[in-house]
C-alpha positions as CSV (number, residue, x, y, z in Angstrom):
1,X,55.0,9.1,-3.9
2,X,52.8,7.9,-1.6
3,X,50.1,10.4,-1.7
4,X,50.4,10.7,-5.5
5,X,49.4,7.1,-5.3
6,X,46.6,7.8,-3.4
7,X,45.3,10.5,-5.8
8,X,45.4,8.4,-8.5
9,X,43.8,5.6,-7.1
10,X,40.8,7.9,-6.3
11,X,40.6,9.1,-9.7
12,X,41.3,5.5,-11.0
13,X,38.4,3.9,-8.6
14,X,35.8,6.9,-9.6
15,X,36.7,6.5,-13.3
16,X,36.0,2.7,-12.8
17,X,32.8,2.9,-10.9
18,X,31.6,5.8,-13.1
19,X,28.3,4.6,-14.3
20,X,27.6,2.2,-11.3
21,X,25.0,3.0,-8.1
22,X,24.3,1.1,-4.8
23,X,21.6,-1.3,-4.3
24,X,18.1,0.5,-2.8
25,X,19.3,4.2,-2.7
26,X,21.1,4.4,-5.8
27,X,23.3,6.2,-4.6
28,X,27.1,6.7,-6.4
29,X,29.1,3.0,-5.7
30,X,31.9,5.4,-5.5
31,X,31.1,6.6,-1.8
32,X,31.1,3.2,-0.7
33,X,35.3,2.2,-1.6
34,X,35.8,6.0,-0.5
35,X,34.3,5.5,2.9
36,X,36.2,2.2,3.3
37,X,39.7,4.3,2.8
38,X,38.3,6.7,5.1
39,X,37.8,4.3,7.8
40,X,41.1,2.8,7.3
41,X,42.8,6.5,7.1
42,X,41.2,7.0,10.4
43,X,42.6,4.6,11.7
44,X,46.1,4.8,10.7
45,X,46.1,2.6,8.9
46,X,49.3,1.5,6.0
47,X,48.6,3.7,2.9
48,X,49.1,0.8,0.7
49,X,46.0,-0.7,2.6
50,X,44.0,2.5,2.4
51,X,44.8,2.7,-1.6
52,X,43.9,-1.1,-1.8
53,X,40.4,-0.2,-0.1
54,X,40.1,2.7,-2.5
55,X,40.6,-0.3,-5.4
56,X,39.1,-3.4,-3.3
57,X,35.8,-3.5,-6.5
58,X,37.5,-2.3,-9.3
59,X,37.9,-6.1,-10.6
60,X,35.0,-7.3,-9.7
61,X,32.9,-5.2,-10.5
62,X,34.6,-3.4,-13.6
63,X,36.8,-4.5,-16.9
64,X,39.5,-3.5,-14.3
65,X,42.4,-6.6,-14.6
66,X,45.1,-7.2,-11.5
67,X,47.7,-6.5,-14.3
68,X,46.5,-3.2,-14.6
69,X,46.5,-2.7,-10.9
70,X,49.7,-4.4,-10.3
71,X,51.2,-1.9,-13.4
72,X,49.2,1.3,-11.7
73,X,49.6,0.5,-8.0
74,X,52.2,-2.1,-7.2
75,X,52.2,-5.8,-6.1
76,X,51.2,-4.7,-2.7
77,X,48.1,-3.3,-3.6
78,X,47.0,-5.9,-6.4
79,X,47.9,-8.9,-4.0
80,X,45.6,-7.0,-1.2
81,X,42.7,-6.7,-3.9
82,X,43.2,-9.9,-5.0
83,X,42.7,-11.3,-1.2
84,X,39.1,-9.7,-1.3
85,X,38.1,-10.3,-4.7
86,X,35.1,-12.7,-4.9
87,X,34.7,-15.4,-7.5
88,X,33.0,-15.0,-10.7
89,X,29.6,-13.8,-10.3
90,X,28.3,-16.5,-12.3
91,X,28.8,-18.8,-9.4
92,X,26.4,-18.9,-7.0
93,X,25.6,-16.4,-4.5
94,X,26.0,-19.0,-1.6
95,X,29.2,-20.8,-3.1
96,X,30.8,-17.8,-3.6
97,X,30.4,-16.1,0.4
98,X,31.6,-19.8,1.6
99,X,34.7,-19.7,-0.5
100,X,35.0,-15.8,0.5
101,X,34.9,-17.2,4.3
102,X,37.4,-20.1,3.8
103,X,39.8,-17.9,2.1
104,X,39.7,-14.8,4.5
105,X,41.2,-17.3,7.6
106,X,44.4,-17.2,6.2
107,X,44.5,-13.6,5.2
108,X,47.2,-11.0,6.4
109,X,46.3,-8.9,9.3
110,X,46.5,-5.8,7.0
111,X,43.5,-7.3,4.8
112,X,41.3,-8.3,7.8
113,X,41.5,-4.5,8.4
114,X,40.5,-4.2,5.1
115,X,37.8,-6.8,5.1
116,X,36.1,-5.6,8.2
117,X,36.2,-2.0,7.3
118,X,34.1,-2.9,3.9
119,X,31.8,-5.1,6.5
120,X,31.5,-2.0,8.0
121,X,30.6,0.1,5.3
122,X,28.3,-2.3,4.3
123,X,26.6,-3.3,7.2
124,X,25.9,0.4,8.3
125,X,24.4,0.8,5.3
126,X,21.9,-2.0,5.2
127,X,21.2,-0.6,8.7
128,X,20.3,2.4,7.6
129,X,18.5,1.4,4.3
130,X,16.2,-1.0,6.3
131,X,15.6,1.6,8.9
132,X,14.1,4.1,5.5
133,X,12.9,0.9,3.1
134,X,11.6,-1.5,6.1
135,X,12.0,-5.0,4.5
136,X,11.2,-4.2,1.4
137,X,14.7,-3.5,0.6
138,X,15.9,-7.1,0.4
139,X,14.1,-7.6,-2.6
140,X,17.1,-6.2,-4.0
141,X,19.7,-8.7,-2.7
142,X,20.5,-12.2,-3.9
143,X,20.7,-13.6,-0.5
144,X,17.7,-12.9,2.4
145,X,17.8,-11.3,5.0
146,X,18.6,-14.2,7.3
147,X,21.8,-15.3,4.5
148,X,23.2,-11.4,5.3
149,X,23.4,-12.5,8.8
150,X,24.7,-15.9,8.2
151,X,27.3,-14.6,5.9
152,X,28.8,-11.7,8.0
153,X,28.6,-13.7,11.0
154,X,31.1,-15.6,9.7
155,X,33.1,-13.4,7.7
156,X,33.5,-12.0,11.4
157,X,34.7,-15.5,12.8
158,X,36.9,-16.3,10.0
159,X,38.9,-13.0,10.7
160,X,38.9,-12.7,14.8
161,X,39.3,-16.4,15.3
162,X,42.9,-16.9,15.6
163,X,43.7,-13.4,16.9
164,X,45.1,-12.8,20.0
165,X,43.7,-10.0,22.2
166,X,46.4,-7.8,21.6
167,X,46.0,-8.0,17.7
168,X,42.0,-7.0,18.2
169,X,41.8,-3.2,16.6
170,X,38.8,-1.2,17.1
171,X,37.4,-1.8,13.7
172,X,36.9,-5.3,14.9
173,X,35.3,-3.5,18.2
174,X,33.0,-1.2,15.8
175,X,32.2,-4.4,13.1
176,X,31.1,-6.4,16.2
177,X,28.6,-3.8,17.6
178,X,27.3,-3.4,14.0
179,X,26.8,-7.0,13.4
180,X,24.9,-7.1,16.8
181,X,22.7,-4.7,16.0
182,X,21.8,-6.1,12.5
183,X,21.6,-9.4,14.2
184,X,18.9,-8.0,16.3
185,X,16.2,-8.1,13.8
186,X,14.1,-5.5,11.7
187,X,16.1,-2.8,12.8
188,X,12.5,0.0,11.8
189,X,10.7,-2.3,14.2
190,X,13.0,-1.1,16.8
């Protein structure tokens, strides 16, 4: 049952993000959700979680509902989703990140997994993009450079705050080390 769920959801996801590329490289959005799964799969991680990662932009970025999820996937996975989901896009950039930081305190630990392995993703890839593009490449975001590092900052502290050393997993570990190194400046001046 399991992986049957897991099949679908990467047909589902892909079907989704069909027509939708990544900021700078234009690359498929597809391979991002994909390589957040992977991540998580990697690390043994529950394959409810690892099917939610597969999902985690289908309703934001697509006409996908969390009735459709919930029908498809389960509560599990539309709840899990739903915990990453940003606010309308219409709001603005900055409002929306604070809310996204407020909200991901009080997450389960399960979606912190979740949360940090799409920092991940993410931040490795504006580590690599800057390292090809230089700074050039941030004409592409809403928020600077210097809001990137505000903002995953403290999507860091909002989930390692309250955990106790025993709870840290190494994708906190690995999303420390790459927020260091993005914190560290121009990373094609280095």
């Amino acid at each position: 049952m399991i992986r049957n769920n897991l099949m679908r959801a990467i047909t589902y996801a892909a079907n989704k993000h069909r027509d939708q590329v990544r900021k700078v490289d234009k690359t498929p959005f597809i391979a991002h959700p994909y390589r957040v799964a992977m991540l998580l799969q990697e690390h043994d991680c529950d394959a409810e979680i690892v099917i939610a990662a597969l999902l985690h932009d289908t309703v934001e970025d697509t006409d996908c509902t969390f009735e459709e999820l919930e029908h498809l996937f389960g509560k599990r996975v539309k709840t899990y989703v739903d915990y990453v989901t940003e606010l309308d896009k219409h709001i603005p950039w900055k409002e929306r990140k604070e809310h996204s930081i407020k909200s991901f305190k009080s997450v389960p630990y399960d979606v912190k997994l979740l949360i940090a392995a799409d920092k991940i993703d993410n931040l490795q890839s504006m580590i690599d993009l800057e390292m090809v593009h230089g700074e050039a490449m941030w004409h592409n975001f809403v928020g600077s450079r210097e809001e990137q590092v505000w903002y995953y900052q403290e999507i860091f502290t909002s989930i390692t705050d309250n955990l106790s050393d025993e709870e840290w997993h190494p994708l906190f570990y690995l999303f420390q080390a790459l927020l260091e190194k993005f914190q560290e400046g121009d990373v094609s001046q280095h």
